[in-house]
GUMILO-220613 format. One record per atom (N, C-alpha, C): y, x, z. Coordinates in pm, whole numbers, padded with zeros to 5 digits, always signed. Example, Ala and Ser with C-alpha at 12.3 -4.5 7.8 and 13.67 -1.06 7.14 Angstrom:
// GUMILO-220613
-00569+01319+00780;-00450+01230+00780;-00330+01320+00780;-00225+01285+00708;-00106+01367+00714;+00003+01290+00787;
END
This chain:
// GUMILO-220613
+03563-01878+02031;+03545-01926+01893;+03523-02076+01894;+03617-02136+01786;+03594-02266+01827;+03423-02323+01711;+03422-02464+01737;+03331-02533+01649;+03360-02509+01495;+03468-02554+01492;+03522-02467+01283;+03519-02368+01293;+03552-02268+01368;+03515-02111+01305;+03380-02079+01346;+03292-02124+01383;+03139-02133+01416;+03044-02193+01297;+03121-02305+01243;+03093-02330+01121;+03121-02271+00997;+03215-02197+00996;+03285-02122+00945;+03194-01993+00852;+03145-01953+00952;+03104-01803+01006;+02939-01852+00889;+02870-01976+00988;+02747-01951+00934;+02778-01993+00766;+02836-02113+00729;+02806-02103+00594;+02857-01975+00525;+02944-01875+00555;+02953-01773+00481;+02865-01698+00471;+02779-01675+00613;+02622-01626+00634;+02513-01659+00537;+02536-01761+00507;+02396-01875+00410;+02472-01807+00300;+02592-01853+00285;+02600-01817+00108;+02638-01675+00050;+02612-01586+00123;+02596-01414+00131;+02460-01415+00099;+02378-01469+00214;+02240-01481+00163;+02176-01552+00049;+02227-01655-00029;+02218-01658-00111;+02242-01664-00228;+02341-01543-00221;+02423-01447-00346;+02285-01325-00369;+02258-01263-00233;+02190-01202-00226;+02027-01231-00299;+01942-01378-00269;+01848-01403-00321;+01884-01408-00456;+01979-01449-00485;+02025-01466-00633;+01982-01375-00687;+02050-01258-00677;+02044-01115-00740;+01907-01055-00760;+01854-01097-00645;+01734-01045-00656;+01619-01080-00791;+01640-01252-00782;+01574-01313-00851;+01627-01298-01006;+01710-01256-00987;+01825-01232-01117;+01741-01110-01201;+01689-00969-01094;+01667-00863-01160;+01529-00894-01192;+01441-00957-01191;+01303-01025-01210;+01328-01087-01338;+01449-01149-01380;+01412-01175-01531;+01365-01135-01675;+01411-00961-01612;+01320-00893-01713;+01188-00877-01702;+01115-00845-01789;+00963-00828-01799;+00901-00698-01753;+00949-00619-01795;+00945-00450-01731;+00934-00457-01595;+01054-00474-01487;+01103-00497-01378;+00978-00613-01272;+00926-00697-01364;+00835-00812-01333;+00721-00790-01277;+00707-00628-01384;+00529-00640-01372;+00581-00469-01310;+00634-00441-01267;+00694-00321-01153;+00654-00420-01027;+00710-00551-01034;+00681-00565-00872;+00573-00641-00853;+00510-00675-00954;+00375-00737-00931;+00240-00627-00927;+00271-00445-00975;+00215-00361-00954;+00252-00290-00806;+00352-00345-00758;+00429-00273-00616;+00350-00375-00505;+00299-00481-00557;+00272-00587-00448;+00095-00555-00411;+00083-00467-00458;-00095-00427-00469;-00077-00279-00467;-00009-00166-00469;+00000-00012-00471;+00121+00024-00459;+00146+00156-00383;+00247+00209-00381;+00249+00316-00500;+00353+00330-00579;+00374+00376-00728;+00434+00493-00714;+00446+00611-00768;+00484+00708-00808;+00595+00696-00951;+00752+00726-00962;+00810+00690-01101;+00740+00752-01218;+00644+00818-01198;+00544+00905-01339;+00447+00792-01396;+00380+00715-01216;+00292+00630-01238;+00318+00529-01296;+00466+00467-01284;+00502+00340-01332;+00480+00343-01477;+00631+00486-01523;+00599+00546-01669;+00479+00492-01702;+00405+00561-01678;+00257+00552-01728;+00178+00460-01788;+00172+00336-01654;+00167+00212-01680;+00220+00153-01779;+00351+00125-01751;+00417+00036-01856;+00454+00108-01979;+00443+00232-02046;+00443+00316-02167;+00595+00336-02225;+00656+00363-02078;+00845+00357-02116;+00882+00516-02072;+00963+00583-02124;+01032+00671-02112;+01088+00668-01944;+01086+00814-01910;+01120+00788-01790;+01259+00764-01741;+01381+00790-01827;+01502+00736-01806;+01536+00628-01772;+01400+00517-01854;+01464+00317-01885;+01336+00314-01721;+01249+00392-01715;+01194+00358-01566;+01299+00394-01440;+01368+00489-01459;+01482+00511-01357;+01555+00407-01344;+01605+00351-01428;+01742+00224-01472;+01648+00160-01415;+01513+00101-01434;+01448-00037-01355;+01456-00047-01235;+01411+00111-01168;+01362+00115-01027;+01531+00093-00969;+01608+00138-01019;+01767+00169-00956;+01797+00057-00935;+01791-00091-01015;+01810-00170-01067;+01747-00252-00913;+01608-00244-00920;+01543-00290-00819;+01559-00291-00676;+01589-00130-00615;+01640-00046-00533;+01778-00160-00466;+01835-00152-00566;+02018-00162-00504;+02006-00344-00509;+01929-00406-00538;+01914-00532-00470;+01804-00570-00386;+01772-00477-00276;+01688-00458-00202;+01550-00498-00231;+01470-00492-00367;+01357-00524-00384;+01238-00387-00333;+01264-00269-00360;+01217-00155-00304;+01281-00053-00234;+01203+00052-00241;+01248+00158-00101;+01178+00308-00193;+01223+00379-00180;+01136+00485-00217;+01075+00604-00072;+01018+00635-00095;+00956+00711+00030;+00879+00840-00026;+00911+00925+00105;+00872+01047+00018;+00706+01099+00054;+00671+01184-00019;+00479+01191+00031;+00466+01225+00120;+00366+01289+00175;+00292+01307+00321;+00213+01443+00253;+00188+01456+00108;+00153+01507+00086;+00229+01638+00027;+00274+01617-00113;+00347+01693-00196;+00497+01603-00142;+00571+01681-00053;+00703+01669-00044;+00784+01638-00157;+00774+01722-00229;+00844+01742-00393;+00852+01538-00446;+00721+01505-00425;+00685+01373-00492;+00748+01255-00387;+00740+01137-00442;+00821+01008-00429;+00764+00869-00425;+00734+00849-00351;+00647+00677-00398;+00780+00576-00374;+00743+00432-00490;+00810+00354-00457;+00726+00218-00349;+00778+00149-00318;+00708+00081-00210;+00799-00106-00238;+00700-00174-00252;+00772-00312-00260;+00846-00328-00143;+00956-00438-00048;+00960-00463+00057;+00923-00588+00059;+00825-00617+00129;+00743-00737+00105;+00793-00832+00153;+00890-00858+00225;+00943-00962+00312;+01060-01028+00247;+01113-00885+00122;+01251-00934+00037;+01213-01083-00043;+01137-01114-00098;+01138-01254-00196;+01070-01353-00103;+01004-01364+00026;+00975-01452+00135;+00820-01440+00075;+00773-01341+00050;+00615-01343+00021;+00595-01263-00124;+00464-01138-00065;+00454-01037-00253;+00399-01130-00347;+00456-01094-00452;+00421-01205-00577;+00267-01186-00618;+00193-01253-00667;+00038-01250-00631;+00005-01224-00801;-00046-01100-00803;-00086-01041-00976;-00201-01116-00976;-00261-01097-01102;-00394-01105-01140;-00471-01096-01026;-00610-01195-01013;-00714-01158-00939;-00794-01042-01004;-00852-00966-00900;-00949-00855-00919;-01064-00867-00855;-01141-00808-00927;-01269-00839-00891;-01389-00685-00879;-01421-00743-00811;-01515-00560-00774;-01629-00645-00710;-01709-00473-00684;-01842-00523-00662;-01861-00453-00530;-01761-00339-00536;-01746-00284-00390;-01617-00243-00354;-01574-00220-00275;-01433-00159-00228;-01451+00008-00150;-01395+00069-00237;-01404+00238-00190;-01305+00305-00068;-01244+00288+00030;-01100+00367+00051;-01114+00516+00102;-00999+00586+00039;-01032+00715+00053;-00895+00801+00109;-00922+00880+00191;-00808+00964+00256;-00876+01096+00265;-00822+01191+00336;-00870+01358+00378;-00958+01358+00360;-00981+01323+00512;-01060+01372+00655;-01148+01251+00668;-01110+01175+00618;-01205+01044+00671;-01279+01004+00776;-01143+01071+00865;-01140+01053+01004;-01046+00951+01094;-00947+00882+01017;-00919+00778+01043;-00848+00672+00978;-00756+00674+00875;-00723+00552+00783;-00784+00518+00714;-00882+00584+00643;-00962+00511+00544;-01135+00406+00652;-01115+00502+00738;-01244+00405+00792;-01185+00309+00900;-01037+00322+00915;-00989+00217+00951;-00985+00059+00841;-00916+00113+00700;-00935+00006+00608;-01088-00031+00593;-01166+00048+00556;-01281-00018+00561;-01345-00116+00661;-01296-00063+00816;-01366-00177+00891;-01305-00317+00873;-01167-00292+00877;-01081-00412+00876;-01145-00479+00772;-01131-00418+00627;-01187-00511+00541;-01297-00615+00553;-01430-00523+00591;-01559-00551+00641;-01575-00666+00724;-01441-00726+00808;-01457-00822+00850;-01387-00926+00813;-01301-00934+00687;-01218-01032+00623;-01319-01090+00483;-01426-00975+00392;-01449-01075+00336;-01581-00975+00293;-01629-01076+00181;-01775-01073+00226;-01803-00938+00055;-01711-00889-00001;-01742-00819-00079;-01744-00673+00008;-01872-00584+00001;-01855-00442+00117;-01778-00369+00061;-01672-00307+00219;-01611-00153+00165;-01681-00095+00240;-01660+00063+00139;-01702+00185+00256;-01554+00269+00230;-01608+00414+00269;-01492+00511+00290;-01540+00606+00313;-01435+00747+00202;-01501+00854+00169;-01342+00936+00189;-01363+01120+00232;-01310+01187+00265;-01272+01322+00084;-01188+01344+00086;-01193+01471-00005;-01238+01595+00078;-01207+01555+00196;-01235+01689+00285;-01261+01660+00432;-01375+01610+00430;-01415+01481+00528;-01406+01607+00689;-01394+01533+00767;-01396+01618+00956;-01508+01609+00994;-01534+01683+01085;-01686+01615+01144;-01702+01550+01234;-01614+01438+01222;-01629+01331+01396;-01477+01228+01311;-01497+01100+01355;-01392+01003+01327;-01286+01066+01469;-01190+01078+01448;-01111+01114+01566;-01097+00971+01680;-01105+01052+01773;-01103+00973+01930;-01015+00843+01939;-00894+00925+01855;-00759+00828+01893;-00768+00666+01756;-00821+00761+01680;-00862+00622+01575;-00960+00496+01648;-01056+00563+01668;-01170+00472+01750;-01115+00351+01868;-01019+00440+01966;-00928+00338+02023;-00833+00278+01979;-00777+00295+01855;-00707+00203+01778;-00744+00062+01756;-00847+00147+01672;-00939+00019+01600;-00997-00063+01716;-01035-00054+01817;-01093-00098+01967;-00997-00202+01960;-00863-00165+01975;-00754-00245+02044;-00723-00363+01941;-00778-00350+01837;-00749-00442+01723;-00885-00498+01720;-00982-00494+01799;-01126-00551+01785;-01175-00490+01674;-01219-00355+01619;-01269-00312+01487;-01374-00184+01580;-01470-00178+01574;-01585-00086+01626;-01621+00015+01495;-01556+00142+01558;-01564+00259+01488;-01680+00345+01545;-01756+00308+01655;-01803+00386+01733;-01942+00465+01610;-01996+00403+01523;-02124+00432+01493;-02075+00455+01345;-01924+00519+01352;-01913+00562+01183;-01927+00686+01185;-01901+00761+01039;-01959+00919+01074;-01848+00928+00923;-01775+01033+00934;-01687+01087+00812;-01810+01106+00717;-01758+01104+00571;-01871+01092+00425;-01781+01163+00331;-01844+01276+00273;-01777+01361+00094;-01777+01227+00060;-01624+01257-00036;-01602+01200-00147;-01724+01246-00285;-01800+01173-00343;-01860+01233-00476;-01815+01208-00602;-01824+01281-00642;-01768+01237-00810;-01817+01093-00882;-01978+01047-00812;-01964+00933-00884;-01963+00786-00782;-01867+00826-00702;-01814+00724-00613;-01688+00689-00708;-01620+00759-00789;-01514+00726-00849;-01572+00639-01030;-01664+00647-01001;-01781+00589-01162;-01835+00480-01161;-01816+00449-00992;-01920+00321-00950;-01835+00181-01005;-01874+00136-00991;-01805-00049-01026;-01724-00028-00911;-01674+00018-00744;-01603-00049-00687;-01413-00029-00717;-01354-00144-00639;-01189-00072-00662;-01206+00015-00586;-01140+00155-00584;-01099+00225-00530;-00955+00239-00433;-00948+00270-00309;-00798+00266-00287;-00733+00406-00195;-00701+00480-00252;-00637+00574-00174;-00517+00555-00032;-00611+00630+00040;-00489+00479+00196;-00380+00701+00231;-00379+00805+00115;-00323+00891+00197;-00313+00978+00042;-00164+01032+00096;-00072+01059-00019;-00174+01202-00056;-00221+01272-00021;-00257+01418-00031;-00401+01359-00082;-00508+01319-00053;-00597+01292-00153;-00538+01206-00243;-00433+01112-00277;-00435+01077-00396;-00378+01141-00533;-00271+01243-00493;-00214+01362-00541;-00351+01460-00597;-00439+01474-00468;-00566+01610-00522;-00647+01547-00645;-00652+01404-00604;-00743+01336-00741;-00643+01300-00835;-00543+01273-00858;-00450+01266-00960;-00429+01448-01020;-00440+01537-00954;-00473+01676-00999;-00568+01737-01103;-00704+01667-01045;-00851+01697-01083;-00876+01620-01213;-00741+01519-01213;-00791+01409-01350;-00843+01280-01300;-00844+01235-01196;-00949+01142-01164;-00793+01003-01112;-00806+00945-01196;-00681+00806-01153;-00794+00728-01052;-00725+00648-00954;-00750+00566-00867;-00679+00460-00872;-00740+00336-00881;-00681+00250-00912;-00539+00183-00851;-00550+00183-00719;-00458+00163-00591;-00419+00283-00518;-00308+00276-00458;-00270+00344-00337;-00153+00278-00235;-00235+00323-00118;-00081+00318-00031;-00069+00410+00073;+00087+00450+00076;+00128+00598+00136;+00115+00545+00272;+00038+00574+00326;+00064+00571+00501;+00042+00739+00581;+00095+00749+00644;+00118+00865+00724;-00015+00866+00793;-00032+01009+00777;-00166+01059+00880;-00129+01059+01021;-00169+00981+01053;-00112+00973+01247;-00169+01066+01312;-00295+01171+01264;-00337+01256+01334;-00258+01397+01347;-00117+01398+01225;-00022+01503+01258;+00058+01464+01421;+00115+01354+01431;+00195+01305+01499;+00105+01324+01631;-00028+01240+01658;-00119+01283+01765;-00107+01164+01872;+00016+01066+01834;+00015+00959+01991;-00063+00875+01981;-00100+00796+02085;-00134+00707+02036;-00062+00547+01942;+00082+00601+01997;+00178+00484+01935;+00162+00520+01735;+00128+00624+01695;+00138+00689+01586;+00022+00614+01537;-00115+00615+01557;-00253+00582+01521;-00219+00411+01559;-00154+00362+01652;-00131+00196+01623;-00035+00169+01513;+00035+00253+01501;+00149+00246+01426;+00043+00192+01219;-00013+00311+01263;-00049+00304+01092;-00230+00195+01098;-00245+00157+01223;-00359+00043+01219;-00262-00089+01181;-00158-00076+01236;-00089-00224+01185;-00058-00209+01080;+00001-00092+01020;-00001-00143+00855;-00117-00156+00768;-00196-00042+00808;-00339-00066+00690;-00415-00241+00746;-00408-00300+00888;-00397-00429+00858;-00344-00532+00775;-00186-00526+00745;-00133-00590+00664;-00162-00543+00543;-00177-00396+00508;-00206-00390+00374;-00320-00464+00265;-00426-00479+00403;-00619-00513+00368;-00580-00671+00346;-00470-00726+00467;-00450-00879+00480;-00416-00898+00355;-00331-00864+00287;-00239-00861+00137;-00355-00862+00054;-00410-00757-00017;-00508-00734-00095;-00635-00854-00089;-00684-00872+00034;-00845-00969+00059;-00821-01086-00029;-00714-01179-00015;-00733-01266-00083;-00756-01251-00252;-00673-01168-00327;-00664-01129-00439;-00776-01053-00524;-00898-01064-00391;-00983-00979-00482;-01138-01085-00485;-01195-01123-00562;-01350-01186-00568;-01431-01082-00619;-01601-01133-00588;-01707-01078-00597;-01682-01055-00812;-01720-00964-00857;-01722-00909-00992;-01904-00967-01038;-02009-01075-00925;-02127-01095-00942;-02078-01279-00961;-01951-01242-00968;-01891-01422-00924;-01907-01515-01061;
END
């Protein structure tokens, strides 16, 4: 290949890519679509949940998400919990950084899974050491021991699980001033059941089906990036 077809090659590369940013930025001009990905950049959404939110029929929410979808702004993914169900998921890397909503403000940070035996007291530690508002972490159907393989997770990422102990979810843990965040599709489904909305979620896979240890690093690096995302966006509610 010579030097002109080398040159050739990349500017068609650049300006693919930015046909591509185009589009993207293109489907953001609506307002609907806007505050879809400024709710995608803080929770993973359910198409009922979006409905919900934004007070649109679920047909013109299909047309958004499709809309979104086919210029690579999201992904849909299916539960962990209720198969049947669907989360949508931002791809955070598509616009070169998630677009930053409203600050939030709490007085505590809740995260909640099963067993509360290992993603949620994974987010909590992580948090615990990024900023100075406390999380804890509560189980719908808590285990009796943080599992082994979590503990060395969190180890390997510098996070000391050793002296946590799984905790019931209570009814007025969901009443208290803190955000709440569901880090697992099956308690957020059981409390979306019972009536009880949670403010946040994100679908991460229970690594304790899977059992490796590549599985339990697997989902410590995302609930890292997830906590990294969120910390800045949230201040003390005493502020």
């Amino acid at each position: 290949m010579t030097w002109e077809d080398s040159s050739i090659k990349i500017e068609s590369m650049y300006t693919e890519e930015l046909r591509r940013r185009a589009k993207q930025h293109a489907s953001l001009s609506d307002p609907h679509r806007l505050a879809i990905v400024d709710e995608l950049a803080i929770s993973d959404r359910s198409p009922s949940e979006v409905a919900e939110m934004l007070g649109l029929p679920s047909n013109l929410v299909a047309h958004h998400l499709q809309v979104l979808e086919e210029v690579g702004l999201v992904i849909r993914i299916s539960s962990h919990g209720d198969r049947r169900r669907r989360y949508i998921r931002l791809r955070r890397t598509a616009l070169g950084g998630a677009p930053r909503p409203l600050d939030l403000r709490a007085q505590s940070v809740l995260f909640i899974c099963t067993a509360n035996s290992a993603r949620s007291q994974l987010a909590a530690g992580a948090w615990n050491q990024r900023h100075r508002v406390r999380a804890e972490s509560a189980g719908t159907h808590p285990a009796g021991r943080i599992h082994p393989k979590a503990i060395a997770a969190a180890k390997r990422v510098g996070i000391d699980l050793k002296g946590a102990r799984p905790h019931p979810l209570a009814p007025s843990d969901l009443e208290s001033p803190a955000l709440v965040v569901t880090v697992c599709d099956r308690a957020h489904e059981d409390l979306a059941k019972a009536g009880r909305q949670v403010p946040l979620h994100w679908s991460i896979p229970d690594p304790a089906v899977v059992g490796t240890n590549k599985a339990f690093d697997q989902a410590t690096a995302e609930i890292l990036d997830r906590v990294d995302e969120l910390v800045p966006l949230v201040s003390s509610n005493l502020d």
